[in-house]
TORKOL-4160 file (C-alpha; in steps of 0.2 Angstrom, whole numbers, padded with zeros to 4 digits, m for minus):
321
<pt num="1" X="m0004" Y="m0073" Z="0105"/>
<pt num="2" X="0005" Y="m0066" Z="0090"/>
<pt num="3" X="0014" Y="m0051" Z="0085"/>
<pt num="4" X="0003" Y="m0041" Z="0075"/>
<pt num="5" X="m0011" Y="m0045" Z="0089"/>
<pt num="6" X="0003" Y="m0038" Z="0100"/>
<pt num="7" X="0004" Y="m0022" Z="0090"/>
<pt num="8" X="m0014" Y="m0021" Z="0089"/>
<pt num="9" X="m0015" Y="m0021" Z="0108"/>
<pt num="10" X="m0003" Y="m0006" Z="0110"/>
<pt num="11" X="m0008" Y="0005" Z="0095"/>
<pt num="12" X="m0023" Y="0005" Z="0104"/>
<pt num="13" X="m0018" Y="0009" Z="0121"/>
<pt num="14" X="m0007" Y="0023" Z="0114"/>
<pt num="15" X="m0022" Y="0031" Z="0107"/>
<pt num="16" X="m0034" Y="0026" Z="0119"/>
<pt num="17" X="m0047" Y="0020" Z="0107"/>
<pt num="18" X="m0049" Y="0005" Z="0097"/>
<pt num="19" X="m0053" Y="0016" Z="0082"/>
<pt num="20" X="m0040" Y="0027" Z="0083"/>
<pt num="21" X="m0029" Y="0011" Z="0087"/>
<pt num="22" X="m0037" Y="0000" Z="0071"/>
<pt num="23" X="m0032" Y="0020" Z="0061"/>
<pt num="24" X="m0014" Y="0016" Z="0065"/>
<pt num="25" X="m0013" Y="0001" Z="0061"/>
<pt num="26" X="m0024" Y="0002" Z="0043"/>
<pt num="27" X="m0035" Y="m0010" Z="0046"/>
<pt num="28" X="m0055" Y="m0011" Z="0049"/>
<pt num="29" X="m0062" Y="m0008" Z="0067"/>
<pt num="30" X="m0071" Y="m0025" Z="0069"/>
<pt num="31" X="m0055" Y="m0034" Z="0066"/>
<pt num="32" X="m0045" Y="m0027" Z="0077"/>
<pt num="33" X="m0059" Y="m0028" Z="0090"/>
<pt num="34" X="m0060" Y="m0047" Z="0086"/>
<pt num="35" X="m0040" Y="m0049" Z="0089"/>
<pt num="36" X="m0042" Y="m0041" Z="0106"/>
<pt num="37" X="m0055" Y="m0052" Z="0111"/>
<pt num="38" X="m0045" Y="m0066" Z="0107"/>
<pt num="39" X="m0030" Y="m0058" Z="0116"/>
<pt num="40" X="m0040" Y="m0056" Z="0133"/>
<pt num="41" X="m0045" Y="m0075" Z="0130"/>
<pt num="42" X="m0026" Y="m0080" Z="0127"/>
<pt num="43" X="m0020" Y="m0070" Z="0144"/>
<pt num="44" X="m0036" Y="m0076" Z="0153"/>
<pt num="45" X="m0040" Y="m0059" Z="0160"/>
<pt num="46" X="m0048" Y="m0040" Z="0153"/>
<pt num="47" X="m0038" Y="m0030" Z="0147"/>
<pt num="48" X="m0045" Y="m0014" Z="0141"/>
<pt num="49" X="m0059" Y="m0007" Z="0149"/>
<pt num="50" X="m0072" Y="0007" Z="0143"/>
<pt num="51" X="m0073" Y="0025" Z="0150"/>
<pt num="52" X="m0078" Y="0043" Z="0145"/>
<pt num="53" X="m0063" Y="0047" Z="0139"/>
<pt num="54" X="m0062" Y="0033" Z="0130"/>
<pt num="55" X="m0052" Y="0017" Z="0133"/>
<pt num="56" X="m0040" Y="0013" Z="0149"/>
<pt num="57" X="m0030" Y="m0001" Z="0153"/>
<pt num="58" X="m0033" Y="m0013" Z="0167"/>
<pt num="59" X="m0021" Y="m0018" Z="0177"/>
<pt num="60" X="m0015" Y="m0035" Z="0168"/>
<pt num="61" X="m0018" Y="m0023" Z="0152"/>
<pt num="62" X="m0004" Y="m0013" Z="0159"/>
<pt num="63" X="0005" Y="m0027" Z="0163"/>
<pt num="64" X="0004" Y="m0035" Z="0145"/>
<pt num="65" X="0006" Y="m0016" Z="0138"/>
<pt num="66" X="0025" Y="m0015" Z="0144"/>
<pt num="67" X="0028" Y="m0032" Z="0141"/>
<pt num="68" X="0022" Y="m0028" Z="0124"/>
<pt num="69" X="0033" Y="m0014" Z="0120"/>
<pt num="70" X="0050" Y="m0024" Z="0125"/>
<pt num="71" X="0043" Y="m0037" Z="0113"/>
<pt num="72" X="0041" Y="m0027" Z="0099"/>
<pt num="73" X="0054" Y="m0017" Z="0099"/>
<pt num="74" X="0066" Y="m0035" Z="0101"/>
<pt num="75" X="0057" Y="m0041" Z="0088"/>
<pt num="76" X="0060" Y="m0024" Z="0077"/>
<pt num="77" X="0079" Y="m0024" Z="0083"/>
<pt num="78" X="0083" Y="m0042" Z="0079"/>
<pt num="79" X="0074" Y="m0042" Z="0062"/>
<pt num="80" X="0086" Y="m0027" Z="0058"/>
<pt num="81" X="0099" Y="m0036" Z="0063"/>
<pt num="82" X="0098" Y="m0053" Z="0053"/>
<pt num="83" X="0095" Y="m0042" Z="0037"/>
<pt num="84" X="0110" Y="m0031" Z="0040"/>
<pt num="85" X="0120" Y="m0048" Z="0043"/>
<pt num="86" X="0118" Y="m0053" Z="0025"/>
<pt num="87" X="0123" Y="m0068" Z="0015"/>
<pt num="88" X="0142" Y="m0067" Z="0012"/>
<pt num="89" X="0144" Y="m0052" Z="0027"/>
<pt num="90" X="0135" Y="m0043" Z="0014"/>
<pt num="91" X="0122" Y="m0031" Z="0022"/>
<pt num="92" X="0105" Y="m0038" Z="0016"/>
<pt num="93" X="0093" Y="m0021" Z="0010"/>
<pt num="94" X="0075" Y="m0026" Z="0001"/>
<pt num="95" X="0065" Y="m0018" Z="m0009"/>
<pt num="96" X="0046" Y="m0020" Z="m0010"/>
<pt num="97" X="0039" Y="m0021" Z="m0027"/>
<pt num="98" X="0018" Y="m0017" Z="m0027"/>
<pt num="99" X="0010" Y="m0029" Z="m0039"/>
<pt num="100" X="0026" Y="m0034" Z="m0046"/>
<pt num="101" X="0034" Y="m0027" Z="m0062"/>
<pt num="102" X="0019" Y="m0015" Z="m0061"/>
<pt num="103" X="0024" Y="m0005" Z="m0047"/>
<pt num="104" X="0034" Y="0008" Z="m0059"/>
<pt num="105" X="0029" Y="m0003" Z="m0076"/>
<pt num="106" X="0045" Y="m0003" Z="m0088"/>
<pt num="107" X="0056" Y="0007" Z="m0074"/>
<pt num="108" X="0056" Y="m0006" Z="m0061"/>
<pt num="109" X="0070" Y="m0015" Z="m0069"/>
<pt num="110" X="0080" Y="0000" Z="m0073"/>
<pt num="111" X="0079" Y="0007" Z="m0054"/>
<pt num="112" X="0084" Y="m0008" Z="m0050"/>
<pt num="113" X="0097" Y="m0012" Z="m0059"/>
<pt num="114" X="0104" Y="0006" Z="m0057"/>
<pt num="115" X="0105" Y="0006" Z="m0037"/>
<pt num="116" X="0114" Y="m0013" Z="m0038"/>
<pt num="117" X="0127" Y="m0006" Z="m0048"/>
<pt num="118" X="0128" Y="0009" Z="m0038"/>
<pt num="119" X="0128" Y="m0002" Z="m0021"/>
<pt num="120" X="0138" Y="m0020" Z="m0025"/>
<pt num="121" X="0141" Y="m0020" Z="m0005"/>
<pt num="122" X="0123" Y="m0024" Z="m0004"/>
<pt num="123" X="0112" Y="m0041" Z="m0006"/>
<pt num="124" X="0099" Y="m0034" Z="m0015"/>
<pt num="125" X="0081" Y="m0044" Z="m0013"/>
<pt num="126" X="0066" Y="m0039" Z="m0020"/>
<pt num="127" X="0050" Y="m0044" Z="m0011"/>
<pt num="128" X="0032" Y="m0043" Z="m0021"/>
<pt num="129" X="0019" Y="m0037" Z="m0013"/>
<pt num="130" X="0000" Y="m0034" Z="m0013"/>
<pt num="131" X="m0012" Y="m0018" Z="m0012"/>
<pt num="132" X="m0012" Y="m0019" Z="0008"/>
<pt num="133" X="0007" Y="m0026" Z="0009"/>
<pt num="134" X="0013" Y="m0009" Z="0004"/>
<pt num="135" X="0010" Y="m0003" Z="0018"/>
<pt num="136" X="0010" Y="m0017" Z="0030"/>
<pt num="137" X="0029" Y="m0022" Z="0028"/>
<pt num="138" X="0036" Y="m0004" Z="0026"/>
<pt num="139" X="0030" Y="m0001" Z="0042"/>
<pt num="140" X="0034" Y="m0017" Z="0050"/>
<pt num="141" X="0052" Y="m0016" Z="0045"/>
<pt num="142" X="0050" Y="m0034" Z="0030"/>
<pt num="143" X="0057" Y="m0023" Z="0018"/>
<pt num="144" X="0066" Y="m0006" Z="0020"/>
<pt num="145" X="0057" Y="0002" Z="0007"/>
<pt num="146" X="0046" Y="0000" Z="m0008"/>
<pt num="147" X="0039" Y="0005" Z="m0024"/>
<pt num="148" X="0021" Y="0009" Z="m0022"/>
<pt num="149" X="0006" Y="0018" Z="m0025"/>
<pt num="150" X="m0004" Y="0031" Z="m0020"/>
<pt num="151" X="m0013" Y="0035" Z="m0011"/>
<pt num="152" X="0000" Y="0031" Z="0006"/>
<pt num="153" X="m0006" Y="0039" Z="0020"/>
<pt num="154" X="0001" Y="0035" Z="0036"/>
<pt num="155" X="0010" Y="0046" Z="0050"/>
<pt num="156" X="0025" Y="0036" Z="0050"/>
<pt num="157" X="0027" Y="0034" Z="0031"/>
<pt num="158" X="0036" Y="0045" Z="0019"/>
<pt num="159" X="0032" Y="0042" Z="m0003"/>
<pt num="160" X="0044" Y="0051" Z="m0012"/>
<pt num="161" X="0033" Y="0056" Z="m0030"/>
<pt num="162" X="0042" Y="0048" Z="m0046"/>
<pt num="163" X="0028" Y="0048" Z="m0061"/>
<pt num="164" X="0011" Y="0048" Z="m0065"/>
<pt num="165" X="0002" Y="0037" Z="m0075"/>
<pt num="166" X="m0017" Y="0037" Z="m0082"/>
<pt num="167" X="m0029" Y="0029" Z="m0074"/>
<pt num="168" X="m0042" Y="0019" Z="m0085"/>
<pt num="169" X="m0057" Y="0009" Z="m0082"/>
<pt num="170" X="m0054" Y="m0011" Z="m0082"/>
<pt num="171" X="m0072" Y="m0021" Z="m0089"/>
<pt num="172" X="m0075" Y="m0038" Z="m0096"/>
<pt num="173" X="m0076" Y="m0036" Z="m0115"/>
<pt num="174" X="m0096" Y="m0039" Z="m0114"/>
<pt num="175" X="m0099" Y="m0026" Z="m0107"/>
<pt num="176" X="m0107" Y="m0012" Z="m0113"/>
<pt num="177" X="m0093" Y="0000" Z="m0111"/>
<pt num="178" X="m0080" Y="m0009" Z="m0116"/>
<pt num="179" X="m0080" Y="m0005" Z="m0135"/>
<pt num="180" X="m0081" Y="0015" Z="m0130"/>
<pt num="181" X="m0065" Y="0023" Z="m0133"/>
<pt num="182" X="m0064" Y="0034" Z="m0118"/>
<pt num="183" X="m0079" Y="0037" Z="m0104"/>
<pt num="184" X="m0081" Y="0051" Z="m0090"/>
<pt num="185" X="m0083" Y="0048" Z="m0072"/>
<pt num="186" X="m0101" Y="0053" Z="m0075"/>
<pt num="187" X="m0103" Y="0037" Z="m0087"/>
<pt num="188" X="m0102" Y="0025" Z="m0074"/>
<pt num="189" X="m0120" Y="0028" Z="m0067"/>
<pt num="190" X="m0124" Y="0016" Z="m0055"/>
<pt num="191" X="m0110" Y="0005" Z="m0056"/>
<pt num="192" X="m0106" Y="m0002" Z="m0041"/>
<pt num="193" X="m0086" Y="m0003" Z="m0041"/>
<pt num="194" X="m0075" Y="m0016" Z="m0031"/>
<pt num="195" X="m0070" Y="m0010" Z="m0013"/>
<pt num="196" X="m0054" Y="m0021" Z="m0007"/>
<pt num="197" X="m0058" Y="m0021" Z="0011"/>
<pt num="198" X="m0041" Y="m0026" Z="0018"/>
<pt num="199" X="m0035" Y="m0010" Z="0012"/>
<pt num="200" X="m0034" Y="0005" Z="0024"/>
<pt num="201" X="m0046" Y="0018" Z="0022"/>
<pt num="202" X="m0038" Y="0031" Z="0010"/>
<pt num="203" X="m0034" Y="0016" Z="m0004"/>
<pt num="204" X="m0051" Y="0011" Z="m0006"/>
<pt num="205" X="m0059" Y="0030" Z="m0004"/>
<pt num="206" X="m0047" Y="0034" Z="m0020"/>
<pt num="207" X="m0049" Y="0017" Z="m0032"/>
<pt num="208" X="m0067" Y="0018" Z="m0030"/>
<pt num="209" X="m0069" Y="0038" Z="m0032"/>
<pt num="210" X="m0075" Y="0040" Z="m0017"/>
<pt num="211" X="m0081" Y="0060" Z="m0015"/>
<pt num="212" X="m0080" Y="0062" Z="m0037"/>
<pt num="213" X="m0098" Y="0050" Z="m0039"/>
<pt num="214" X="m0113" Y="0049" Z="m0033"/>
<pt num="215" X="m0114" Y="0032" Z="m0030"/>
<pt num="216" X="m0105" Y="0025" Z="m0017"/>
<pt num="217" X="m0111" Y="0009" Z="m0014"/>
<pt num="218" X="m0096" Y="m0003" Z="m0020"/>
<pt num="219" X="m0094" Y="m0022" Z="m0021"/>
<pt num="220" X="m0083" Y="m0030" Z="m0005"/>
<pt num="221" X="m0068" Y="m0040" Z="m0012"/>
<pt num="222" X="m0055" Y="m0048" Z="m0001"/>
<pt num="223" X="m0043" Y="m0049" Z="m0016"/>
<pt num="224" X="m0025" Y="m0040" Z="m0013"/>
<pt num="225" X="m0018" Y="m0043" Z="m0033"/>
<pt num="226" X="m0022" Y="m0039" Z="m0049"/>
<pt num="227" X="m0025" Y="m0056" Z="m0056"/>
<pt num="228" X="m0037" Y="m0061" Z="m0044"/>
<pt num="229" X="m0043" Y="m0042" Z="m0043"/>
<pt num="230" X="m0046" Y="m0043" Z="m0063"/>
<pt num="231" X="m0055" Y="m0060" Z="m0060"/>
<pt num="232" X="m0069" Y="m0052" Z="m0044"/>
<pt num="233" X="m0070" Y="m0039" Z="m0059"/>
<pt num="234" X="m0076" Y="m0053" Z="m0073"/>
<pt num="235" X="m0086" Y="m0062" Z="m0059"/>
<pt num="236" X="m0096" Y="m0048" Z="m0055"/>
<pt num="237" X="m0098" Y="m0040" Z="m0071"/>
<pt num="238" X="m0093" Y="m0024" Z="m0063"/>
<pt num="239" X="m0081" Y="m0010" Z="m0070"/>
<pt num="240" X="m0067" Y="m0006" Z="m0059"/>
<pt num="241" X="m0052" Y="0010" Z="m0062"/>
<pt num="242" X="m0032" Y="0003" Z="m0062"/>
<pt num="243" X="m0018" Y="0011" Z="m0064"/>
<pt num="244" X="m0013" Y="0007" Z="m0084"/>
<pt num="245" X="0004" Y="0000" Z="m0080"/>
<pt num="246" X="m0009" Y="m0012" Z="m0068"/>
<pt num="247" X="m0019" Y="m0015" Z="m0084"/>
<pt num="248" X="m0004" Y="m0022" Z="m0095"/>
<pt num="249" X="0009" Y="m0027" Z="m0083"/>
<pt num="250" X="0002" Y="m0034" Z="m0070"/>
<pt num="251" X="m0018" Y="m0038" Z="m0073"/>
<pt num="252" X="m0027" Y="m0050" Z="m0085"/>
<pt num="253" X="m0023" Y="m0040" Z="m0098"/>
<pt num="254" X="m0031" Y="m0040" Z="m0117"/>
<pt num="255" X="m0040" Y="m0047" Z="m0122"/>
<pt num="256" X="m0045" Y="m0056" Z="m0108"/>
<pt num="257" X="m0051" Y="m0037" Z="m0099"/>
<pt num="258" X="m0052" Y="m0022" Z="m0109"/>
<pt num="259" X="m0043" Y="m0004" Z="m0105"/>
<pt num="260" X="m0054" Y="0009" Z="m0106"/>
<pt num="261" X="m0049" Y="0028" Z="m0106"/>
<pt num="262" X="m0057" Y="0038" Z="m0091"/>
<pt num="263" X="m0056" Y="0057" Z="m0093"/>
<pt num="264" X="m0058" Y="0063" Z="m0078"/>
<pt num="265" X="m0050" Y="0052" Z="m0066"/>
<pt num="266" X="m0036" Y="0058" Z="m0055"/>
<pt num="267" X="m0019" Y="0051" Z="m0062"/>
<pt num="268" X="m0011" Y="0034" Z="m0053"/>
<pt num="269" X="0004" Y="0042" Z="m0044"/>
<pt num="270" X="0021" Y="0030" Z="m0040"/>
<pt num="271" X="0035" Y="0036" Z="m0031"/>
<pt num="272" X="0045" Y="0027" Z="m0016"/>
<pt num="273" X="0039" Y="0023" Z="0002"/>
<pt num="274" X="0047" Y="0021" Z="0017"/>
<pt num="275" X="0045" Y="0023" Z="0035"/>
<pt num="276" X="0048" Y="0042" Z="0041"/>
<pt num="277" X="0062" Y="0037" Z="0054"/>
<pt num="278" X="0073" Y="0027" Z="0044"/>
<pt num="279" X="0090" Y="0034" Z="0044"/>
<pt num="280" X="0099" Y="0022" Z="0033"/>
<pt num="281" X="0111" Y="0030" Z="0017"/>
<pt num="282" X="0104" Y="0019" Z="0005"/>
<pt num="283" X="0086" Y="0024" Z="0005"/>
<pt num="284" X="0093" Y="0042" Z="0001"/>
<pt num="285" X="0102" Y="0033" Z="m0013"/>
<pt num="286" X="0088" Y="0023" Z="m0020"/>
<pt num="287" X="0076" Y="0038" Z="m0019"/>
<pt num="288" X="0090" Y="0048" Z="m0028"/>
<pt num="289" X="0096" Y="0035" Z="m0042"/>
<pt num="290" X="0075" Y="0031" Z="m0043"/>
<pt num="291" X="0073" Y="0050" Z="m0049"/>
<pt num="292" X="0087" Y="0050" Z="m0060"/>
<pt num="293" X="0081" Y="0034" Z="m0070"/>
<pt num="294" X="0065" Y="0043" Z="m0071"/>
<pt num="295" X="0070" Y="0057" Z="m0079"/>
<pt num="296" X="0079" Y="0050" Z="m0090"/>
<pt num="297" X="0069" Y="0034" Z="m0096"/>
<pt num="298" X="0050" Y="0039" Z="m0089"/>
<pt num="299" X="0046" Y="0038" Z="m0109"/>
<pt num="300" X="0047" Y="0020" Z="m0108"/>
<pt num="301" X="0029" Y="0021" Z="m0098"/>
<pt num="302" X="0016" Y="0023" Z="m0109"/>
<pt num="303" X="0008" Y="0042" Z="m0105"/>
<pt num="304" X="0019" Y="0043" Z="m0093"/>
<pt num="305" X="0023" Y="0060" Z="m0084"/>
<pt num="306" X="0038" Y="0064" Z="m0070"/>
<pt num="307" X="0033" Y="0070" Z="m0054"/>
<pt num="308" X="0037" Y="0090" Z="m0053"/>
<pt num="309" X="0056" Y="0090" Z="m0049"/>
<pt num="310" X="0052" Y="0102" Z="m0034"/>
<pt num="311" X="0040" Y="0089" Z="m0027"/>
<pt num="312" X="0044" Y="0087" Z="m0008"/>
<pt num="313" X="0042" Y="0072" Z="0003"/>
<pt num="314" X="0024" Y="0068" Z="0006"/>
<pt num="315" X="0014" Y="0058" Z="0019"/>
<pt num="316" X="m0001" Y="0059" Z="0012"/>
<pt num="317" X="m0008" Y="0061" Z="m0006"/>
<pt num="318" X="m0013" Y="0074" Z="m0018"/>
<pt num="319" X="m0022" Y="0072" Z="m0032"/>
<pt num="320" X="m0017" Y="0076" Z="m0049"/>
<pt num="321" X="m0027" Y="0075" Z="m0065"/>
């Protein structure tokens, strides 16, 4: 029995349906039916039970349920705790970086930078994480925010837009598309693109342009990062889209995989993320010193654009082109 299983269990008695409960938590159905399975065999008795309406709880699934509640929110309440401790009585505030350097390109280190000198009370940590981890850890309280990507839907998660950047069409330089200078959404034919399957829903609808092609069919790949990304992209010989800060920053890079224009692909957006009820000051400042390092330096991306200064906080995504 471990935490996440634990979470598992009670998303999906809140909603009442595995699927809505596997929705919640951003991961595929079949996995979360798997970890309940295993949960029932851990406690040695059934736990959910099927009805019309859905799902209900048996009684040891009632039983677990409130158990599982008190456990989570400990857990919540002590991790909170042990970062607010610090090192030195410093209070410890971590920032998630998505793909690395490559979550905001060349303005990762200049945010950064800017909100340590703004906050020397703080022991700053940076934490690097992976397609899926952007979410994951935002929500479960390993970093307190993070510098992602859209698309970030999810009803307890707030991304606050900072740029756009294009996005282009990675391919191995045999291919035949790789010496065009620029290709359209209409180009790629039947290619079938990589799916990351650990991804929630929305991400891998977006990076394989889901709803804008006519084919659909995509190539399953576990990988989470760019490196091994760009290497299931090679293997396969397929094409794949990435955010051009991804290509050069954090990929394979020239000349290993070429960059190829796409001219009607909706722009990679990057702003910050975090979870909608945190209450802390310093997320406020990071968003705020974020924007100002923006506008002032978002010439250092290449075909870079800010986000509309009037942008509000959003959940979910729209698309810009």
């Amino acid at each position: 029995m471990d935490v996440r299983t634990l979470e598992y269990f009670v998303l999906v008695a809140e909603e009442g349906s595995i699927s809505a409960g596997a929705r919640r938590a951003m991961v595929a159905q079949p996995a979360v039916s798997v970890a309940l399975r295993k949960l029932e065999r851990d406690v040695g008795a059934p736990l959910l039970e099927r009805s019309h309406g859905g799902i209900e709880l048996t009684v040891a699934g009632h039983t677990l349920f409130v158990q599982a509640q008190r456990v989570l929110r400990c857990m919540a309440e002590a991790r909170d705790e042990t970062r607010r401790s610090g090192a030195r009585g410093r209070a410890v505030f971590t920032v998630g970086l998505t793909s690395g350097q490559a979550s905001a390109g060349e303005l990762t280190g200049p945010i950064l930078q800017a909100f340590r000198t703004a906050h020397p009370e703080l022991d700053l940590r940076v934490r690097e994480l992976d397609f899926a981890g952007q979410f994951d850890e935002v929500l479960h309280r390993g970093v307190d925010l993070a510098l992602v990507r859209a698309p970030y839907e999810h009803d307890d998660l707030v991304m606050e837009p900072l740029f756009t950047e294009p996005t282009v069409l990675v391919v191995s330089p045999e291919h035949l598309l790789a010496e065009l200078p620029e290709v359209s959404l209409d180009a790629l034919g039947g290619e079938r693109l990589l799916e990351v399957v650990r991804a929630p829903e929305a991400w891998r609808a977006f990076w394989s342009f889901a709803g804008l092609r006519t084919e659909q069919a995509g190539i399953p790949t576990e990988e989470l990062g760019l490196i091994g990304y760009c290497m299931d992209v090679l293997k396969h010989g397929t094409v794949s889209p990435m955010a051009l800060s991804g290509w050069r920053l954090g990929g394979l890079g020239a000349p290993t995989i070429r960059a190829v224009r796409l001219t009607d692909a909706p722009r990679s957006v990057v702003g910050v993320g975090y979870r909608a009820s945190a209450r802390q000051p310093e997320i406020r400042s990071f968003v705020d010193i974020a924007r100002a390092v923006t506008a002032e330096m978002v010439a250092l991306v290449p075909e870079a654009a800010p986000a509309m200064a009037h942008s509000r906080p959003v959940r979910g995504y729209t698309r810009s082109v």
